[in-house]
BALOBA-1460 file (C-alpha; in Angstrom, 3 decimals):
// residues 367
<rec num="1" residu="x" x="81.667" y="23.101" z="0.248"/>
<rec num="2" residu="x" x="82.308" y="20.731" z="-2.815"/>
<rec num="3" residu="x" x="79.952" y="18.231" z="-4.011"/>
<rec num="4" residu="x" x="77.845" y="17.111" z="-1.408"/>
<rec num="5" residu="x" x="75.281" y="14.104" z="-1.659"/>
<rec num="6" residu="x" x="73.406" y="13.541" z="1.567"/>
<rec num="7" residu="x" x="72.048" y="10.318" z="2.658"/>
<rec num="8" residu="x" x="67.962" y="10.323" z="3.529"/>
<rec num="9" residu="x" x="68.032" y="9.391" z="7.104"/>
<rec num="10" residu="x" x="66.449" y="6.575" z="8.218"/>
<rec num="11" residu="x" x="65.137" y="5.421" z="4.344"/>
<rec num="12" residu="x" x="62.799" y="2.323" z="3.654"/>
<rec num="13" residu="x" x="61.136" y="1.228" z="0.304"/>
<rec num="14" residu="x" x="57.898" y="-0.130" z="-0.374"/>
<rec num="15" residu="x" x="55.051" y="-0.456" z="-3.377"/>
<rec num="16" residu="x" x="52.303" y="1.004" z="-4.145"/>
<rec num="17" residu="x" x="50.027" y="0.069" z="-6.625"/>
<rec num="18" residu="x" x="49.142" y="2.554" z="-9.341"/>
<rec num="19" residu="x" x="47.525" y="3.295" z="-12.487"/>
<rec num="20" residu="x" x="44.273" y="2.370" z="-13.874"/>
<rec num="21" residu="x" x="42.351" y="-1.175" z="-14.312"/>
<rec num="22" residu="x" x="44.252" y="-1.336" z="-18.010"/>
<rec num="23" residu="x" x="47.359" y="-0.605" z="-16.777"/>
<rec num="24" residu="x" x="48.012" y="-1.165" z="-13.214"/>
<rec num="25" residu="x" x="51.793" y="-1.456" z="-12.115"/>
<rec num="26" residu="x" x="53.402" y="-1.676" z="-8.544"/>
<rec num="27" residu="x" x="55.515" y="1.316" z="-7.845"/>
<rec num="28" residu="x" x="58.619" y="1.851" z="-5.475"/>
<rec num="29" residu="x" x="57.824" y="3.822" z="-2.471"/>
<rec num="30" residu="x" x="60.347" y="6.104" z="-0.516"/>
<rec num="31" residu="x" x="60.103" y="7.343" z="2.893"/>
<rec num="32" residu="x" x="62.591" y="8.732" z="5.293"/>
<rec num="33" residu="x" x="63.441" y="11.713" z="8.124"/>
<rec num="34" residu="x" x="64.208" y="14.890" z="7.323"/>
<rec num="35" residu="x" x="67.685" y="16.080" z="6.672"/>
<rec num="36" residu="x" x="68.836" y="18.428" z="8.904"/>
<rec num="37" residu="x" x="72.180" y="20.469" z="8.815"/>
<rec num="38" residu="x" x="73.596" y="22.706" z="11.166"/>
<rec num="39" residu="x" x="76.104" y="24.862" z="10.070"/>
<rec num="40" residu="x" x="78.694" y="27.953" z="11.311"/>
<rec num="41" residu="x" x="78.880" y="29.424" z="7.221"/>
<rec num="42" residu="x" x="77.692" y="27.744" z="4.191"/>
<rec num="43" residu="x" x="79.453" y="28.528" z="0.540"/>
<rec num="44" residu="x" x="78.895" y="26.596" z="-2.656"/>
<rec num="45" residu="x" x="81.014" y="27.105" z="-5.230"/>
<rec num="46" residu="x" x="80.596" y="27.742" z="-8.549"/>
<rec num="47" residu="x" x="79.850" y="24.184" z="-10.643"/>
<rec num="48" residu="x" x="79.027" y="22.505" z="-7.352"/>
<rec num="49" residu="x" x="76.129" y="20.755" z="-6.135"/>
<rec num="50" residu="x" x="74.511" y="20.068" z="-2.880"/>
<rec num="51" residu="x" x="71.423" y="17.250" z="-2.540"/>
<rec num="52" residu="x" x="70.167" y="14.150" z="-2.111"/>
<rec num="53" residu="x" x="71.732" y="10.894" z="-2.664"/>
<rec num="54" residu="x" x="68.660" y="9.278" z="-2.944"/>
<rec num="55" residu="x" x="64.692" y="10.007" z="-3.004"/>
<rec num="56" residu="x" x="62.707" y="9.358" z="0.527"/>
<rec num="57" residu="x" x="63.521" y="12.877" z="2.273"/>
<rec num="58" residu="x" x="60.964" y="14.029" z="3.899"/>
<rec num="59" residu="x" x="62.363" y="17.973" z="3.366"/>
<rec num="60" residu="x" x="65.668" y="19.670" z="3.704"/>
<rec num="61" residu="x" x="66.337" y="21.711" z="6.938"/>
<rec num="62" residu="x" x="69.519" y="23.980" z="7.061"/>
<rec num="63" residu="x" x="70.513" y="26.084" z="9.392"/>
<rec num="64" residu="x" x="73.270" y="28.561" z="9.139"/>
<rec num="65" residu="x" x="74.615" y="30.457" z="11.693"/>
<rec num="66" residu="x" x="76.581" y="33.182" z="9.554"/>
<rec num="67" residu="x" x="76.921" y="34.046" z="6.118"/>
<rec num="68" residu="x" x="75.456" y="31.684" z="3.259"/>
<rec num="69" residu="x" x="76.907" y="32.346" z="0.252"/>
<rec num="70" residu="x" x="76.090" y="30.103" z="-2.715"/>
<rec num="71" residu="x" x="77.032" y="30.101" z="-6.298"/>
<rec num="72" residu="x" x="76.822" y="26.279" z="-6.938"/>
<rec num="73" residu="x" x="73.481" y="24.783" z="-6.745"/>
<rec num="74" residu="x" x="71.567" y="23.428" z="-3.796"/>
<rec num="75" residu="x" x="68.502" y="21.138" z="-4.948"/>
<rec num="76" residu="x" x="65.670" y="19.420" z="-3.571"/>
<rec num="77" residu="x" x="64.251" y="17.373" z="-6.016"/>
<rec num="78" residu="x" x="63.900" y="13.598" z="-4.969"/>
<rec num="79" residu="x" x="61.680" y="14.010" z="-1.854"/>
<rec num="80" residu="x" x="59.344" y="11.239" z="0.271"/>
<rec num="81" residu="x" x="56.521" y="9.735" z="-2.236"/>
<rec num="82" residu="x" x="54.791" y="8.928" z="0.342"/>
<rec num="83" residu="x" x="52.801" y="10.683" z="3.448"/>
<rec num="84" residu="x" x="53.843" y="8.303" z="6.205"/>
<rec num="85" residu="x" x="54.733" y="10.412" z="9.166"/>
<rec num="86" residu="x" x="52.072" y="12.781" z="8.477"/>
<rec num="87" residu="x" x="49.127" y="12.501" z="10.263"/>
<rec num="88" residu="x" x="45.702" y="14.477" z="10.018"/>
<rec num="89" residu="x" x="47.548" y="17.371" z="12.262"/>
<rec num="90" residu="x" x="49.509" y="20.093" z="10.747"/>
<rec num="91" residu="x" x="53.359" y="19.460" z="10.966"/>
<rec num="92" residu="x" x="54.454" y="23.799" z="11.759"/>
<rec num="93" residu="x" x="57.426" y="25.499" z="11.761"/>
<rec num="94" residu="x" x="57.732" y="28.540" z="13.945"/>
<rec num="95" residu="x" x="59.548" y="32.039" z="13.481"/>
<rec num="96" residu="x" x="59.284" y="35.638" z="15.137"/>
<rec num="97" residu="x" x="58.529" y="37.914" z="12.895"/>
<rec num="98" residu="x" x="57.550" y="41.236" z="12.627"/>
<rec num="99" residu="x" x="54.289" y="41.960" z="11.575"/>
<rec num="100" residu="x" x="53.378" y="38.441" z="12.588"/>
<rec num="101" residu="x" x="50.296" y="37.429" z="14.556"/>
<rec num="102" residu="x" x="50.168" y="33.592" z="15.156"/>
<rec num="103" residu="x" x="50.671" y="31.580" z="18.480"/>
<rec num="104" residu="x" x="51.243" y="28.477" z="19.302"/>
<rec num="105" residu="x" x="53.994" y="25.856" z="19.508"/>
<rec num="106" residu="x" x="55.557" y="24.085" z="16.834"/>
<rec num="107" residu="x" x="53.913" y="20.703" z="15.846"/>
<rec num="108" residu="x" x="56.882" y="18.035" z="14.640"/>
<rec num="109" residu="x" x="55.626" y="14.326" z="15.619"/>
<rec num="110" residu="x" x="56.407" y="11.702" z="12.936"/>
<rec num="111" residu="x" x="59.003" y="13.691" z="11.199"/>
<rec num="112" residu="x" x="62.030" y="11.819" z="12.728"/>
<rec num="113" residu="x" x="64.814" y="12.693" z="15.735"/>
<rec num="114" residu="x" x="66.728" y="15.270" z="14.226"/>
<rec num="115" residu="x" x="63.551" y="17.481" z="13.059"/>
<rec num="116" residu="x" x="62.164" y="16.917" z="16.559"/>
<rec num="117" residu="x" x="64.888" y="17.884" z="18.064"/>
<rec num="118" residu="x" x="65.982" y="21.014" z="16.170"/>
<rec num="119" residu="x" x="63.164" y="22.464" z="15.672"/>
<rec num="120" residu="x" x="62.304" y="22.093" z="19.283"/>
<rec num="121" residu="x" x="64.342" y="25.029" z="20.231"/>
<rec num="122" residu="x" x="61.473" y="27.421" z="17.768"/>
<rec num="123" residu="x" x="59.915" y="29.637" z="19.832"/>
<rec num="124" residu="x" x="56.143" y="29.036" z="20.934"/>
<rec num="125" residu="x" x="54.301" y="32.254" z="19.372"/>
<rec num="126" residu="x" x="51.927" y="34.566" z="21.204"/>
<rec num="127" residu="x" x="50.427" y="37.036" z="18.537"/>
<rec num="128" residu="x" x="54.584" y="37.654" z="17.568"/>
<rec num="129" residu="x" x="55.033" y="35.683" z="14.855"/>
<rec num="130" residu="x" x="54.401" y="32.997" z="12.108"/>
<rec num="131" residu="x" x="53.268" y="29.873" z="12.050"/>
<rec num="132" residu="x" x="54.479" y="28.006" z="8.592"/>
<rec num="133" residu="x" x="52.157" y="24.604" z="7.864"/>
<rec num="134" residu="x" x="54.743" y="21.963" z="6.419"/>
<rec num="135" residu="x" x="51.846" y="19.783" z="5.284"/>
<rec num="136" residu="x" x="49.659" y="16.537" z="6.832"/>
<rec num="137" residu="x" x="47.877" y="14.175" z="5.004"/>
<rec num="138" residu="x" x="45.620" y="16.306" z="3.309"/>
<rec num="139" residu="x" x="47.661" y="18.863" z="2.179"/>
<rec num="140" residu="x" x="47.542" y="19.548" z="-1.662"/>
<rec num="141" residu="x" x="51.129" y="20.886" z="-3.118"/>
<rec num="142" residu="x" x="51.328" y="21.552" z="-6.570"/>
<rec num="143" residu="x" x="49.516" y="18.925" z="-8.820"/>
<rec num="144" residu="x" x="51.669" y="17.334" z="-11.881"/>
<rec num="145" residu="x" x="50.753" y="17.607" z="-15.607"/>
<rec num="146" residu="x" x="48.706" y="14.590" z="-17.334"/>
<rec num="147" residu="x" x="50.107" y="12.869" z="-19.735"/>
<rec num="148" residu="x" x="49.012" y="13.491" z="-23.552"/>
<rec num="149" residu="x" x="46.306" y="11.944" z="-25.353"/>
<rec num="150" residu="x" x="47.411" y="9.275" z="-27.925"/>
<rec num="151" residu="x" x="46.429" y="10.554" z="-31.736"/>
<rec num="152" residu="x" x="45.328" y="7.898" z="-34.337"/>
<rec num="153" residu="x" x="42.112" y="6.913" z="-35.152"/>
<rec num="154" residu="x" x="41.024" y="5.797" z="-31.742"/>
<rec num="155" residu="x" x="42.125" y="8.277" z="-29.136"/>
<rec num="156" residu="x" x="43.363" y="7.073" z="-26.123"/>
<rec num="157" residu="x" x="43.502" y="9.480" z="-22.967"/>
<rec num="158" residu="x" x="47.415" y="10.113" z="-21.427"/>
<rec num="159" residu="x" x="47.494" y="9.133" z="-17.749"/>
<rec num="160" residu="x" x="46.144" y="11.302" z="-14.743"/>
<rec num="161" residu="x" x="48.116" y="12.972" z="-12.435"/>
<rec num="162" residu="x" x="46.857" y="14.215" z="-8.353"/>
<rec num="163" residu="x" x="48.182" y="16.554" z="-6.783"/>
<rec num="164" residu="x" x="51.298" y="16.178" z="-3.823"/>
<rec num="165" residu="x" x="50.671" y="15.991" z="-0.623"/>
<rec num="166" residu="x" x="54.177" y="16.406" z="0.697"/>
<rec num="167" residu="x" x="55.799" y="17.266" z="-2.590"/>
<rec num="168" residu="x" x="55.170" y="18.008" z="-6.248"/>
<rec num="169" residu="x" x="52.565" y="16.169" z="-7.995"/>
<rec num="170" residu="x" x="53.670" y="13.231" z="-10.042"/>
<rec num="171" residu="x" x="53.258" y="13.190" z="-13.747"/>
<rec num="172" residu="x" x="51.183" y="11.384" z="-15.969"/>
<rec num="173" residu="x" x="52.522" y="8.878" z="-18.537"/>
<rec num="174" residu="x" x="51.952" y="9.289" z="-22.239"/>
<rec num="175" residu="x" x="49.541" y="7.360" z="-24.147"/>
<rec num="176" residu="x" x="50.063" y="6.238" z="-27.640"/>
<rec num="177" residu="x" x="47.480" y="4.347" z="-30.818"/>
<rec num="178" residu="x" x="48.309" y="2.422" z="-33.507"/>
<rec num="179" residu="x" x="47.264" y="4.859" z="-36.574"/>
<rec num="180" residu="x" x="46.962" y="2.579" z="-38.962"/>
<rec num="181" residu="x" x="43.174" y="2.508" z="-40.471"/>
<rec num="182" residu="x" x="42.081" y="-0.507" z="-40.912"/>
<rec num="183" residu="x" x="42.625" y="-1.177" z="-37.172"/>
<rec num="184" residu="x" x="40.340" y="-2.003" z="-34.486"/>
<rec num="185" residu="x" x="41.437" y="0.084" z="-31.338"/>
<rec num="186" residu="x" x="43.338" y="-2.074" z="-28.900"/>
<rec num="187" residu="x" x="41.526" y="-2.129" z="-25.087"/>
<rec num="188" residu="x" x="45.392" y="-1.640" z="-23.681"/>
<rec num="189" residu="x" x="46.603" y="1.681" z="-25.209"/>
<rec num="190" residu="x" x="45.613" y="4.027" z="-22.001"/>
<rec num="191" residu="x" x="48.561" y="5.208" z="-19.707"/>
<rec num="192" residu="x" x="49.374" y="4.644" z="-16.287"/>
<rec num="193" residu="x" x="48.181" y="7.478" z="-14.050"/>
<rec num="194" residu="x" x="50.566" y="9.612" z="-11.436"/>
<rec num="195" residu="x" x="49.711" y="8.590" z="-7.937"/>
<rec num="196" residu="x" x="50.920" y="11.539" z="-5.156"/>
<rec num="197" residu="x" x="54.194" y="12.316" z="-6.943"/>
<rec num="198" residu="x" x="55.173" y="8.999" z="-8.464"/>
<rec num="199" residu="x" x="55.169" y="9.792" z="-12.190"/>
<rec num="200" residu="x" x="52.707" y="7.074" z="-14.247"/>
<rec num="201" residu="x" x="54.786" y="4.841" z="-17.072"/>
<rec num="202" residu="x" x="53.997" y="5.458" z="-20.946"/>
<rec num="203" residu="x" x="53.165" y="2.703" z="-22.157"/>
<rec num="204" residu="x" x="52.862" y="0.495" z="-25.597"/>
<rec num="205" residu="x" x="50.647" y="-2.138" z="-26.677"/>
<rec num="206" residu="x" x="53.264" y="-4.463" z="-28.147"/>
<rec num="207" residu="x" x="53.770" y="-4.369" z="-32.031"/>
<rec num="208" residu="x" x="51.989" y="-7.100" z="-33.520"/>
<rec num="209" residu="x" x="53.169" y="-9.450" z="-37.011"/>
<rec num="210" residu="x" x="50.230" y="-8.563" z="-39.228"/>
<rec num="211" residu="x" x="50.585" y="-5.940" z="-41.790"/>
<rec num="212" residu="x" x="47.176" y="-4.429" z="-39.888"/>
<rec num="213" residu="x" x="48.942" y="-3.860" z="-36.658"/>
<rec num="214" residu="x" x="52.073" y="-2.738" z="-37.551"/>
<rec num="215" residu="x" x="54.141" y="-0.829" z="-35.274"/>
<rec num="216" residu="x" x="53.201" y="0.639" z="-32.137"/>
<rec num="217" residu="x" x="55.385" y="2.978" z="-30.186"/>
<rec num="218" residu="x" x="55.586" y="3.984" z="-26.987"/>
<rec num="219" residu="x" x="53.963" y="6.824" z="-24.756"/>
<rec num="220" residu="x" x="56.645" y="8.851" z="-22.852"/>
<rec num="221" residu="x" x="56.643" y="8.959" z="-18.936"/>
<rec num="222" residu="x" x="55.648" y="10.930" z="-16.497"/>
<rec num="223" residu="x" x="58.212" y="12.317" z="-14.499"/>
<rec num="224" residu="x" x="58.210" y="11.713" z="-10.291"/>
<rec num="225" residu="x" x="60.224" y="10.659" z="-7.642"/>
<rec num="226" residu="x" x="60.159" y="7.239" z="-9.126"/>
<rec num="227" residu="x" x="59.426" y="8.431" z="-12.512"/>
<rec num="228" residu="x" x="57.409" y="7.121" z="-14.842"/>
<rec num="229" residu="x" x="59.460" y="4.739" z="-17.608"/>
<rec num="230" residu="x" x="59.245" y="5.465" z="-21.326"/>
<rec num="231" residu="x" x="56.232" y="2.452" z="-23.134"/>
<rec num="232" residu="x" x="57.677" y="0.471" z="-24.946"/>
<rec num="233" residu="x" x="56.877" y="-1.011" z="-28.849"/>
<rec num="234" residu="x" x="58.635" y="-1.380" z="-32.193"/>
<rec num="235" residu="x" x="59.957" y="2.397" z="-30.843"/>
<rec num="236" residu="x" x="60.314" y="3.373" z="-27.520"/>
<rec num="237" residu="x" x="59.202" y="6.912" z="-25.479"/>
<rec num="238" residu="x" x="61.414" y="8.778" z="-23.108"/>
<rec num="239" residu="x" x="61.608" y="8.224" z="-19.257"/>
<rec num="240" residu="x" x="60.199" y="11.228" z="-16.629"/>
<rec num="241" residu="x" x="62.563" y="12.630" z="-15.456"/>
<rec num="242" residu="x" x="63.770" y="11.280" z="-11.924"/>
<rec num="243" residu="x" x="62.698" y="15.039" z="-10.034"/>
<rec num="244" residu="x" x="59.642" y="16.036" z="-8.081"/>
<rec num="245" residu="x" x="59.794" y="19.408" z="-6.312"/>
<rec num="246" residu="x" x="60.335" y="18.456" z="-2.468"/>
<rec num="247" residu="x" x="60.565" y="21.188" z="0.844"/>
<rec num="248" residu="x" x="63.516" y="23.499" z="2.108"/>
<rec num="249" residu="x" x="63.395" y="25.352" z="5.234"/>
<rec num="250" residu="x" x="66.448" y="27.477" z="4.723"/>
<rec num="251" residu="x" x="68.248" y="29.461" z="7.834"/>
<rec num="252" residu="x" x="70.357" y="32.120" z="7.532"/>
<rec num="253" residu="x" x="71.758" y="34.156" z="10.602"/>
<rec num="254" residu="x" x="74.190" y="36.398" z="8.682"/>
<rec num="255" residu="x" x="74.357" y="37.484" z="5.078"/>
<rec num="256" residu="x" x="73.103" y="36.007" z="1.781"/>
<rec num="257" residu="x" x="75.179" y="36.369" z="-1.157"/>
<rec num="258" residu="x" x="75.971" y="35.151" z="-4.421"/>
<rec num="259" residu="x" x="74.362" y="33.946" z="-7.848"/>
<rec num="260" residu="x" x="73.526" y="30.305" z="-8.132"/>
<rec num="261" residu="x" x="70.960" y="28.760" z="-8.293"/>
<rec num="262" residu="x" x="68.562" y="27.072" z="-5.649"/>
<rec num="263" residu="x" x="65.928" y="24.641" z="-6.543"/>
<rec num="264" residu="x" x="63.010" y="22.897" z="-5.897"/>
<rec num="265" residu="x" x="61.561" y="22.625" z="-9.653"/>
<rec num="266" residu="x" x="59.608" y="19.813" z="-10.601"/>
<rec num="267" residu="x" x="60.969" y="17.328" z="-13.399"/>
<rec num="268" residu="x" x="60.753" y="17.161" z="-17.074"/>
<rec num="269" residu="x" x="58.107" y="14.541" z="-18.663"/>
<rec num="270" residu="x" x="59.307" y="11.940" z="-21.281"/>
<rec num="271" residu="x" x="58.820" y="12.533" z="-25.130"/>
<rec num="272" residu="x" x="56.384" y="10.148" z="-27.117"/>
<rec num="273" residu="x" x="58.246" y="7.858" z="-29.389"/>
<rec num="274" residu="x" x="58.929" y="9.162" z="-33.153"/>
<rec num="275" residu="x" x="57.632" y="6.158" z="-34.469"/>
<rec num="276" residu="x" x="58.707" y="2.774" z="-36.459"/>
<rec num="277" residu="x" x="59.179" y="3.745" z="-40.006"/>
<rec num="278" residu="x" x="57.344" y="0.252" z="-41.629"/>
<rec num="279" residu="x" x="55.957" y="-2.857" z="-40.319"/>
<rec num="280" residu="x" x="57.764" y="-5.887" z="-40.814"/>
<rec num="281" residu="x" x="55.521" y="-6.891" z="-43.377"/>
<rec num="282" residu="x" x="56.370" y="-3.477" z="-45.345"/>
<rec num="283" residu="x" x="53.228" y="-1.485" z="-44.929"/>
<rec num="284" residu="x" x="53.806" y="1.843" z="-43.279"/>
<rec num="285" residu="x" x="52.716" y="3.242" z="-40.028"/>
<rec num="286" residu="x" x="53.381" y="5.873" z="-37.781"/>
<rec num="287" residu="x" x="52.584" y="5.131" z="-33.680"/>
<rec num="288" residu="x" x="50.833" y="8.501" z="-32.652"/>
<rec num="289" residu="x" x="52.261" y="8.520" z="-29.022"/>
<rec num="290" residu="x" x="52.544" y="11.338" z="-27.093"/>
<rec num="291" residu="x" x="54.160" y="13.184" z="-23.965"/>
<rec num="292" residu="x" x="54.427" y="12.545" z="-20.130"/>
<rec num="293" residu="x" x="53.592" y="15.465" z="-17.892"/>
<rec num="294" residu="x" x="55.754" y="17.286" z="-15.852"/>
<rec num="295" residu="x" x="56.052" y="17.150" z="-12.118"/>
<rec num="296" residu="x" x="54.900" y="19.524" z="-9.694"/>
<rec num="297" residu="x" x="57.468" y="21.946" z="-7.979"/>
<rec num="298" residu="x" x="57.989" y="22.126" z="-4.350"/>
<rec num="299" residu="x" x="58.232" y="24.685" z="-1.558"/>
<rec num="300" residu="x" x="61.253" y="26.480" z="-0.165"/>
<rec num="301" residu="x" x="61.057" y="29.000" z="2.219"/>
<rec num="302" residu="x" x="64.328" y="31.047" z="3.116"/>
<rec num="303" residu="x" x="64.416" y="32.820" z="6.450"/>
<rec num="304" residu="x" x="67.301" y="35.545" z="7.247"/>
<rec num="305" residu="x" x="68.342" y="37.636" z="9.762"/>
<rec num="306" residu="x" x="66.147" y="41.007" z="9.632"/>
<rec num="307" residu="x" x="69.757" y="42.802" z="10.060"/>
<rec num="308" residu="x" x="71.570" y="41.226" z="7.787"/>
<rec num="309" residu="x" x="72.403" y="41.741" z="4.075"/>
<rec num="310" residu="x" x="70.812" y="40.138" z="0.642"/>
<rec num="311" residu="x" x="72.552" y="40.702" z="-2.003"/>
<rec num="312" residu="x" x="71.561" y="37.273" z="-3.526"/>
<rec num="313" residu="x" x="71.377" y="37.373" z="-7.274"/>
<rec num="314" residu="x" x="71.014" y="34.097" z="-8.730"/>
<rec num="315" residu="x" x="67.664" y="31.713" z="-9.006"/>
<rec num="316" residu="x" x="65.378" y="30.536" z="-6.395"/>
<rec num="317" residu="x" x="62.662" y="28.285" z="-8.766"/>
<rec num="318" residu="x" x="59.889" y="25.900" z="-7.770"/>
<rec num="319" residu="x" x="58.307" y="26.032" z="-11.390"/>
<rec num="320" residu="x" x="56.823" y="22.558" z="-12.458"/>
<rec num="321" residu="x" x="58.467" y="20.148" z="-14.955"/>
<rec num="322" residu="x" x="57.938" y="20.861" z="-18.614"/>
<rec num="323" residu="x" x="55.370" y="18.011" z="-19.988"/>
<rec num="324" residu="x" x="57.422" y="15.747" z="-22.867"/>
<rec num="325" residu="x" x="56.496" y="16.754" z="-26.620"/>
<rec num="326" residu="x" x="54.362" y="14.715" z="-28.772"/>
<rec num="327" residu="x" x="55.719" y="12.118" z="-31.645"/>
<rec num="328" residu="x" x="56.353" y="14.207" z="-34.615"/>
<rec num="329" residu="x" x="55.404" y="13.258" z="-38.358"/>
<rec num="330" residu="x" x="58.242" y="11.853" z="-40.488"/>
<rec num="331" residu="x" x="56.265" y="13.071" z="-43.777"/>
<rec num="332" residu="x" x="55.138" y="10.398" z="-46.473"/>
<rec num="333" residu="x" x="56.484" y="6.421" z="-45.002"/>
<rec num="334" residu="x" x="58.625" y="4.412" z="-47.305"/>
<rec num="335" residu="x" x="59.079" y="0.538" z="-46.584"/>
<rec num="336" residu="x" x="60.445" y="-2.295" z="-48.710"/>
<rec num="337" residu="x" x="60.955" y="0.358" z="-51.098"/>
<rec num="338" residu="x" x="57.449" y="1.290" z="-51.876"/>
<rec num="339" residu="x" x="55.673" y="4.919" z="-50.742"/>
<rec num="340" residu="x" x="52.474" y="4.645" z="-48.588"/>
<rec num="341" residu="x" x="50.088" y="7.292" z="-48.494"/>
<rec num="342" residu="x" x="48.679" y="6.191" z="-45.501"/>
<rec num="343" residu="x" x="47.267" y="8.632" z="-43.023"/>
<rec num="344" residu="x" x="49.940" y="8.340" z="-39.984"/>
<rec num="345" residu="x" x="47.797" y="10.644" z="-37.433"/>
<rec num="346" residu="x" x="44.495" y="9.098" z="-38.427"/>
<rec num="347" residu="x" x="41.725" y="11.369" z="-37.816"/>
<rec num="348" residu="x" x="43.884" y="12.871" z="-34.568"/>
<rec num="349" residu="x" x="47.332" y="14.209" z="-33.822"/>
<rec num="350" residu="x" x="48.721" y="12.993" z="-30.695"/>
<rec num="351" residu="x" x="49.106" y="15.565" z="-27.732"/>
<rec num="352" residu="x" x="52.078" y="16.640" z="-25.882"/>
<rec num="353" residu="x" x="51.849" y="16.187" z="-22.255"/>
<rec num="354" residu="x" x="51.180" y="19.099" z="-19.649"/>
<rec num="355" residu="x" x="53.570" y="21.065" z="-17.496"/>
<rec num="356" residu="x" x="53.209" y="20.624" z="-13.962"/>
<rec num="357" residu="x" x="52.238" y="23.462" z="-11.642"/>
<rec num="358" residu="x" x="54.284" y="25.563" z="-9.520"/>
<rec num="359" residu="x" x="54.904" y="25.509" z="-5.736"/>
<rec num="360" residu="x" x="55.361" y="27.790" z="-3.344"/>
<rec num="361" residu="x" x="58.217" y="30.393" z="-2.254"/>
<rec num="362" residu="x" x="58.946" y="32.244" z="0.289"/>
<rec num="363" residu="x" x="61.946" y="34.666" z="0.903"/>
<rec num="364" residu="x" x="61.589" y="36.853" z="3.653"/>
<rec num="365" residu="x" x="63.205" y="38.310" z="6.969"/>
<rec num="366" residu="x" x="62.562" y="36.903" z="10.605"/>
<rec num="367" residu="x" x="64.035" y="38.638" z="13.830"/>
């Protein structure tokens, strides 16, 4: 199997509005089926990758009848944004297992044909088995990392971040501060806040053309399926990263082998911007902005064959996204030739964002 880019079945886009009153933006939504393959042997080969084509998935569902053998990688990273085909009602996944003692029928309504339809064929459990809960409306997943807290003299709080409901948690944007200190704090500095796993924008008041308000740089953003983009000022942050952990349901009837990697890992929040290095006017000044967070990782669960073979050596990961670091200090300014002295944190460093939190794995044997 060589590259391989699937197509989200049945996708549609929408907004959503998100943030807070400072900052509020209208976000693209994603929503789609599941993805489900059905295959006789799977093998990914070294430096090849299997995934999504686009974000909107609701999960991954694979199903392999034999051996699975996978030294490429096979992500799930740009999942559904959105809840829509999850009601209040658990969407389940069935298995007999040993050991297991749940009954009951698989639940699947609102997660599109194909899921419907495969999954339809699970066994309805009497005290034999296990039940797994995909998610509903409610469900928390893994929450994503806020966003960092300007520095300056007037500290301004990074953005929020919730936790999934049917993947990783978004990631808060960065927020930044003029530091220079004979300002008066702007109203506009505080980020935009994650919503479900949408990743909030850093953001930058825009540099003003008085010596007093220098330079202004931007917060970095929050990483999400729609990620947060970088704020923007006389220097600009760093986008999220375009990754939220999404769901695999993984198959396998004969034997797991080789040492790739599979992932659901959150993504990576944006840096803050390292700063304008003098106002136009030549007086110095260092924007304090800091880092998005990280997004939340996701949930795989691989299911094999009690009588088969694992000799699987590679990585299975649903850690969250690292947050993005803080601007850094250039040291003592210099503009139009002259040294400032000026204080470029003000009383307060600025704050790298936080890492998201981990989801959930599960590797075991079914009969």
């Amino acid at each position: 199997m060589a590259d391989v880019n699937y197509t989200v079945p049945n996708r549609s886009t929408g907004t959503i509005a998100t943030g807070d009153g400072n900052f509020a933006q209208n976000r693209t939504t994603y929503e789609g089926d599941w993805l489900v393959k059905q295959y006789t042997s799977i093998t990914i080969n070294n430096g090849d990758t299997v995934k999504m084509a686009n974000n909107g998935a609701k999960g991954m569902l694979i199903y392999c009848q034999g051996d699975c053998t996978i030294n490429g990688t096979l992500a799930v990273q740009q999942p559904q944004n959105t809840t829509a085909g999850f009601s209040g009602t658990d969407v389940t996944f069935t298995v007999v297992k040993s050991g297991g003692t749940d009954s009951g029928a698989p639940y699947t309504t609102g997660m599109g044909s194909d899921f419907i339809a495969a999954v339809a064929n699970n066994p309805t459990l009497s005290g034999n088995g296990v039940k797994y809960v995909l998610g509903n409306s409610s469900t928390n997943r893994s929450t994503g990392g806020a966003g960092g807290q300007s520095g300056g003299n007037w500290v301004r709080a990074g953005g929020t971040a919730t936790a999934g409901l049917v993947c990783g948690g978004g990631g808060g944007g960065g927020a930044m501060h003029s530091t220079f200190q004979t300002n008066t704090p702007y109203t506009l500095n505080a980020a935009n806040n994650g919503n479900g796993c949408i990743g909030g924008m850093g953001f930058a008041q825009n540099g003003q053309t008085n010596y007093q308000n220098s330079a202004t740089g931007g917060g970095g953003g929050g990483a999400g399926s729609d990620n947060g983009t970088r704020g923007f000022g006389w220097s600009q942050g760093v986008n999220g990263t375009n990754a939220a952990g999404g769901l695999l349901i993984l198959v396998i009837g004969g034997n797991f082998s080789g040492s790739g990697t599979i992932t659901a890992a959150g993504g990576n929040g944006g840096a803050g911007s390292n700063g304008f290095f003098g106002s136009p006017h030549g007086h110095g000044n260092f924007p304090a902005s800091s880092g998005g967070g990280g997004s939340g990782g996701g949930n795989i669960w691989i299911l094999k064959k009690a009588t088969a073979t694992d000799s699987f050596s590679g990585t299975i990961t649903v850690a969250g996204g690292t947050g993005g670091t803080a601007s850094q200090s250039p040291g003592t300014l210099t503009a139009n030739g002259s040294s400032y002295g000026d204080n470029i944190y003000g009383s307060n460093a600025p704050v790298s964002g936080s890492n998201g939190g981990n989801g959930t794995l599960v590797n075991t044997t079914i009969t």
